[in-house]
ZAMARGU-4260 file (C-alpha; in steps of 0.2 Angstrom, whole numbers, plus 5000, padded with zeros to 4 digits):
<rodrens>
0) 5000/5000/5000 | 5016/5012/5003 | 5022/5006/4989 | 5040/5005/4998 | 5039/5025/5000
5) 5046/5020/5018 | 5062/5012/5012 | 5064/5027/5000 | 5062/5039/5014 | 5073/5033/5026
10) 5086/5035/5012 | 5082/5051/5006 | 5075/5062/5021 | 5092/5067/5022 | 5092/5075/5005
15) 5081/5089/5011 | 5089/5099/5024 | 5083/5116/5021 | 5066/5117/5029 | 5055/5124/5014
20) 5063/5111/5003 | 5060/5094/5017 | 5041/5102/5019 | 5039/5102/5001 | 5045/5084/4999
25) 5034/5077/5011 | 5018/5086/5008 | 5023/5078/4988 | 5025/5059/4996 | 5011/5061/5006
30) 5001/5065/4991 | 5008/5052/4983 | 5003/5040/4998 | 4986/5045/4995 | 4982/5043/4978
35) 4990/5026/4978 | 4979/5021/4991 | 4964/5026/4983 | 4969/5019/4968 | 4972/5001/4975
40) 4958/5002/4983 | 4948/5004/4970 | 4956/4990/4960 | 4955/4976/4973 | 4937/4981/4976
45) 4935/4975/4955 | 4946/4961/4956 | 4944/4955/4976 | 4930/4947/4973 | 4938/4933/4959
50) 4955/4933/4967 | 4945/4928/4983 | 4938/4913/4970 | 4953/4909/4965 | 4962/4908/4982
55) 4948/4900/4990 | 4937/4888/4977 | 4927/4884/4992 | 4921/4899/4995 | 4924/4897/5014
60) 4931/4917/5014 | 4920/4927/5006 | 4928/4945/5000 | 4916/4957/5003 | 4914/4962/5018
65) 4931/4957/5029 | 4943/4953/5011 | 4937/4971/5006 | 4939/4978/5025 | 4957/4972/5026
70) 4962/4981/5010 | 4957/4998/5016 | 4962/4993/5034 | 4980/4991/5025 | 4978/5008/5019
75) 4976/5018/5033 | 4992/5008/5044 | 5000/5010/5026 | 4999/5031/5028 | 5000/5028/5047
80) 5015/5019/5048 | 5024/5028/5034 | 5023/5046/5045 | 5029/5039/5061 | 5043/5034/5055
85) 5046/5051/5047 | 5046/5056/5066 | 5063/5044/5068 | 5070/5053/5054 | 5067/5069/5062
90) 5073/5065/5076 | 5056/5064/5087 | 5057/5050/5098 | 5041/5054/5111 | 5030/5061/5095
95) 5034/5041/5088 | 5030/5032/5104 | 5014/5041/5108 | 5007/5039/5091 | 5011/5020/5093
100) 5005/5019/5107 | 4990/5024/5104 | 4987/5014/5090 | 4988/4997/5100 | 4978/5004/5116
105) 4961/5011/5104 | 4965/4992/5093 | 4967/4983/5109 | 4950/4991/5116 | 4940/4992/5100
110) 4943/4972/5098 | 4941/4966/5115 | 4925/4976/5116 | 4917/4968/5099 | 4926/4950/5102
115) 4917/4950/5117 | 4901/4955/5109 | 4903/4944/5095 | 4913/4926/5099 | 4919/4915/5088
120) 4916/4927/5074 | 4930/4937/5064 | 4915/4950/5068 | 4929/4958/5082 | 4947/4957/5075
125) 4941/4963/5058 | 4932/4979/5065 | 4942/4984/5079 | 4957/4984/5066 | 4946/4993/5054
130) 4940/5006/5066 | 4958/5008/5075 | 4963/5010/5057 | 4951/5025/5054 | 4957/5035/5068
135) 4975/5032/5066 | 4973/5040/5047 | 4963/5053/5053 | 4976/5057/5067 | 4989/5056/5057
140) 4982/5064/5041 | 4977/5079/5052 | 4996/5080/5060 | 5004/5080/5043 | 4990/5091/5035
145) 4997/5103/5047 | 5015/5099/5047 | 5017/5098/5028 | 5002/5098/5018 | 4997/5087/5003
150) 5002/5090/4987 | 5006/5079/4971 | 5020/5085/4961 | 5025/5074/4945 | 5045/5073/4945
155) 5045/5066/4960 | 5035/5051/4954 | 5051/5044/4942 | 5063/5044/4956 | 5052/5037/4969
160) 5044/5024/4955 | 5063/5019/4950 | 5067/5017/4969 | 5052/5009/4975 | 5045/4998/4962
165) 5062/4985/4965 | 5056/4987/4982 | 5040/4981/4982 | 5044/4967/4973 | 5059/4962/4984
170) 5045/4962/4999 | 5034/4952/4988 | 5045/4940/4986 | 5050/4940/5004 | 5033/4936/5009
175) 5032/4923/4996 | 5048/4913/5004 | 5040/4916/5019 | 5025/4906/5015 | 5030/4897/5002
180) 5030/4880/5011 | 5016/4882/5018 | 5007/4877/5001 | 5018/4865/4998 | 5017/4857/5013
185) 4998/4857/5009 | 5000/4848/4994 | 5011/4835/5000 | 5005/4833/5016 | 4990/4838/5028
190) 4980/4853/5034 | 4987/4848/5053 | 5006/4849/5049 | 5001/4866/5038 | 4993/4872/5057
195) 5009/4869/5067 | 5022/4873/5055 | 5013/4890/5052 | 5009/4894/5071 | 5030/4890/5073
200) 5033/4904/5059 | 5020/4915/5070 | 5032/4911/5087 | 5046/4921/5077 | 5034/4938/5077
205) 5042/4942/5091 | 5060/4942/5086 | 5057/4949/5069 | 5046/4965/5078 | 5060/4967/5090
210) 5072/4967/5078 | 5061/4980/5062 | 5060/4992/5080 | 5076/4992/5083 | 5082/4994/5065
215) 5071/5008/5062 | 5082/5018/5076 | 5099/5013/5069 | 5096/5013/5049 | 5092/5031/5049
220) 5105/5035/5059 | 5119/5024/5047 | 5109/5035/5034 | 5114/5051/5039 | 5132/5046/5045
225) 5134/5041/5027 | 5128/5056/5022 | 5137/5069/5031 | 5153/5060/5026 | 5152/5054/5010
230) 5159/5037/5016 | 5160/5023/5005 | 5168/5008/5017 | 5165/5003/5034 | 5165/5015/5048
235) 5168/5014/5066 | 5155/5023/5074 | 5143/5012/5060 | 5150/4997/5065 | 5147/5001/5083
240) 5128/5001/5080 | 5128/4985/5067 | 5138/4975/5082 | 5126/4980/5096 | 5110/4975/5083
245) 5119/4960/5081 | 5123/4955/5100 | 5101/4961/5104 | 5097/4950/5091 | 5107/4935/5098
250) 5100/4938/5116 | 5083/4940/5109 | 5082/4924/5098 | 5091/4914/5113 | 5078/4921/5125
255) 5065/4916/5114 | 5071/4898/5111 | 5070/4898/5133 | 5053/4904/5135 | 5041/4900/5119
260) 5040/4881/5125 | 5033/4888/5144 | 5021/4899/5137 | 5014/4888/5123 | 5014/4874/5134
265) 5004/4885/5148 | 4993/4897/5135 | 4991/4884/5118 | 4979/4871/5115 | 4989/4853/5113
270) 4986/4853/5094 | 5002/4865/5092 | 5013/4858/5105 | 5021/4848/5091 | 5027/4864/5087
275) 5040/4866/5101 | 5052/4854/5095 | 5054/4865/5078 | 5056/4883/5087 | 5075/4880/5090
280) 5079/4880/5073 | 5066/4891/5064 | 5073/4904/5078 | 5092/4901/5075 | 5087/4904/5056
285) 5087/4922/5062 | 5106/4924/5068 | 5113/4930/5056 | 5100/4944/5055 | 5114/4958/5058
290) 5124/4953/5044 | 5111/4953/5033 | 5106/4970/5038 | 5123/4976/5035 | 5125/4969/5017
295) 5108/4976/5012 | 5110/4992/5018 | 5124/5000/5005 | 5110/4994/4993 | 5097/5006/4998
300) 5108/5018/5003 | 5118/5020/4985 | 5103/5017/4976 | 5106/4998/4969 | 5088/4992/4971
305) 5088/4985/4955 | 5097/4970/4961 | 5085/4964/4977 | 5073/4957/4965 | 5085/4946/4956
310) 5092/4937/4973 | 5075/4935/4979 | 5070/4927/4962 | 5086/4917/4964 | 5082/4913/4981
315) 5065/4907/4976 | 5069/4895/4965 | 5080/4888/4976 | 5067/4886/4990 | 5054/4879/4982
320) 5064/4866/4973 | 5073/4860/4989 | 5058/4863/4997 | 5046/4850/4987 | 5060/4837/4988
325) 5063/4840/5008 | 5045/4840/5012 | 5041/4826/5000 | 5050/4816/5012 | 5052/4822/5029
330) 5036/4832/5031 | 5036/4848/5042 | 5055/4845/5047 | 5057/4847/5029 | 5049/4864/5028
335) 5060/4869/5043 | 5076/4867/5036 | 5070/4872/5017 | 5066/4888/5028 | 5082/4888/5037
340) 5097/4884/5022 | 5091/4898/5011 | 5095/4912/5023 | 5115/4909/5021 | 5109/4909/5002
345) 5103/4925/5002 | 5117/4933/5015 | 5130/4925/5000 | 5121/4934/4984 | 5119/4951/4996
350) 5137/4950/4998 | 5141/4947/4983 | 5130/4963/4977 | 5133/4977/4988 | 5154/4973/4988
355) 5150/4983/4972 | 5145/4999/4981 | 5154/4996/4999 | 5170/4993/5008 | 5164/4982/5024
360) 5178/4982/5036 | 5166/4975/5050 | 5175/4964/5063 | 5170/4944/5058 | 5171/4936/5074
365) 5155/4947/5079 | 5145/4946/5063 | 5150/4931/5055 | 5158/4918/5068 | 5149/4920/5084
370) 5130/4918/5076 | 5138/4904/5067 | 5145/4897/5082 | 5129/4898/5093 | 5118/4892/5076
375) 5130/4878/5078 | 5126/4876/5096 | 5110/4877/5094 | 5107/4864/5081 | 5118/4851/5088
380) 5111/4852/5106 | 5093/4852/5100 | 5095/4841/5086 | 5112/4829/5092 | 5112/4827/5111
385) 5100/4817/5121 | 5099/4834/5133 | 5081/4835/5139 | 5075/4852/5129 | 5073/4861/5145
390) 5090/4859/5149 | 5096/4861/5133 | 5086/4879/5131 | 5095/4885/5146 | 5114/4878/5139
395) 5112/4889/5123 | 5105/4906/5134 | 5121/4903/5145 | 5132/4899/5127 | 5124/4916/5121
400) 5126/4927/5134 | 5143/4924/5137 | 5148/4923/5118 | 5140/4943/5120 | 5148/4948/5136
405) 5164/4942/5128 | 5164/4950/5111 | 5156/4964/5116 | 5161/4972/5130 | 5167/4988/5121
410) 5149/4989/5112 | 5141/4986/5130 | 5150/4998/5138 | 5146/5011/5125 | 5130/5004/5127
415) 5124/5020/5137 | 5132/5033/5123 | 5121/5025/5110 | 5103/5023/5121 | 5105/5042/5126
420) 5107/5048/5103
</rodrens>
């Protein structure tokens, strides 16, 4: 629905310093915003209903009204989303917090109140998301109305549409290897093992919303070093921040793998407690999330995302095909370690991309051997040892946090510096 705008912003925000010049720029993109919603709109509400045949021959899920509702719910968290992370941009930490904040407290209220009213219907989720939606537009379309106004200027369209458009492919593509087994898995096995592979891709939310939050603090920062600077290789402030994501995102996926089991276990029906025995692995999948966040990163910044589509593509392919043959014969497992094996993949192609654009002179043990060695860790102790899984959870928290504390003292000392920018 943003039509990777938010990408394209976090990059060139930093283009407009002069005040006249940054509130002409916006008020353009948010225009931009608008009519590419509407438009959208108006095209999934011609082709919904057919798509919605297609997808589901049964005609178990109906478009109109909740298929309809979640395209113009997607709209207004589209334009939401979009101008709160302008305030990270700008600098206006407090202004993005309260905004978020008040998007989950009126979508948390709205639902409750209607799910109580309405069980076992999709009566409650689908209207409170829609309702919380409408305020969140209006909130934010009145805030940027005043901030920046809205206005639709034709030469920016070719720079954002030659940014973008490789963009939103590249995500479609990523969702697509995100879901991709699923449907095989469908075909080749049964609607139960398509229940608990998918609801252990769901016990990863946590780790990849940690992770986008976080990111969406030090990118634009990176950003703007790059810019003031003109640099074109590694720096050591940049490197500071990439370490430090990289050490969060160790803990974080290390604490998940600990705790996930006790709460499905106390919280989830029995049907997805299969489910606990794959969490290890899909987690540790995530490891190297720092790394690849550094290689991808000189792409957007210099301009080069031309090339994202292509090592998605190629990724695909690669998926899909190891994916059939894995699953063919060792069912959801299969899926797991399709999933798993094509993120080194994609880390390999990035690489070899972005070394085009940009000198890394990152330190290796931080990025690339220490996830490796916990991955490593992981995978044998959950998938090698006879160690109880309990035990075995709290080996590879200790493993982890002493691989941190050992690397990166410097980082954690600086820690403080870094939380205070």
């Amino acid at each position: 629905m943003n039509f990777g705008i938010d990408t394209y912003l976090s990059v060139h925000f930093y283009d407009h310093t002069e005040d006249t010049k940054l509130k002409s720029f916006l008020g353009s993109v948010s225009g931009l915003l608008l009519v590419n919603g509407l438009i959208l709109i108006l095209i999934f509400t011609g082709i919904g209903y057919f798509l919605f045949q297609l997808i589901f021959p049964d005609g178990d899920i109906p478009f109109f009204p909740f298929g309809f509702m979640s395209v113009v719910t997607a709209f207004f968290n589209a334009y939401f989303r979009t101008y709160i992370n302008l305030q990270v941009f700008g600098d206006k930490p407090v202004k993005y917090f309260s905004f978020g904040l008040f998007n989950f407290t009126v979508t948390v209220i709205i639902s409750l109140i209607l799910i109580y009213q309405y069980p076992f219907e999709l009566t409650g989720p689908m209207w409170g998301r829609f309702l919380s939606g409408v305020l969140i537009f209006l909130l934010t379309l009145f805030f940027g109305w005043r901030e920046f106004g809205v206005s639709f200027k034709v030469p920016f369209l070719k720079d954002i549409k030659n940014y973008a458009t490789p963009v939103v492919l590249f995500s479609l593509l990523t969702w697509i290897l995100g879901y991709i087994n699923n449907f095989i898995l469908k075909g080749l096995s049964n609607s139960a093992d398509v229940g608990v592979y998918n609801f252990t891709l769901t016990c990863t939310l946590l780790i990849e919303y940690a992770s986008l939050g976080l990111l969406s603090t030090i990118n634009p920062r990176i950003y703007k070093l790059w810019k003031s600077k003109f640099i074109h290789e590694s720096s050591i402030e940049e490197n500071r921040y990439n370490h430090v994501f990289s050490a969060f995102n160790i803990i974080m996926i290390a604490i998940n793998i600990l705790i996930l089991p006790f709460i499905i276990r106390i919280f989830i029906k029995e049907d997805f407690h299969a489910s606990i025995a794959f969490i290890p692995v899909i987690c540790a999948s995530f490891a190297f999330r720092g790394l690849y966040n550094t290689l991808i990163n000189p792409l957007y910044f210099f301009k080069k995302t031309k090339v994202l589509p292509k090592i998605l593509a190629i990724s695909a392919v690669i998926q899909i095909v190891s994916g059939i043959l894995l699953i063919k014969y060792f069912g959801i497992w299969g899926a797991v370690w399709s999933y798993f094996l094509v993120k080194p993949l994609q880390l390999y192609f990035l690489w070899r991309e972005s070394k085009k654009v940009f000198k890394f002179n990152f330190n290796i043990f931080k990025m690339v051997v220490m996830p490796f060695i916990y991955v490593l860790t992981v995978i044998t102790l959950f998938q090698f040892t006879n160690i109880p899984s309990e035990y075995a959870a709290f080996i590879q928290m200790g493993i982890a946090g002493l691989m941190v504390l050992g690397l990166f003292r410097k980082e954690l000392y600086g820690l403080k510096d870094i939380w205070n920018k």
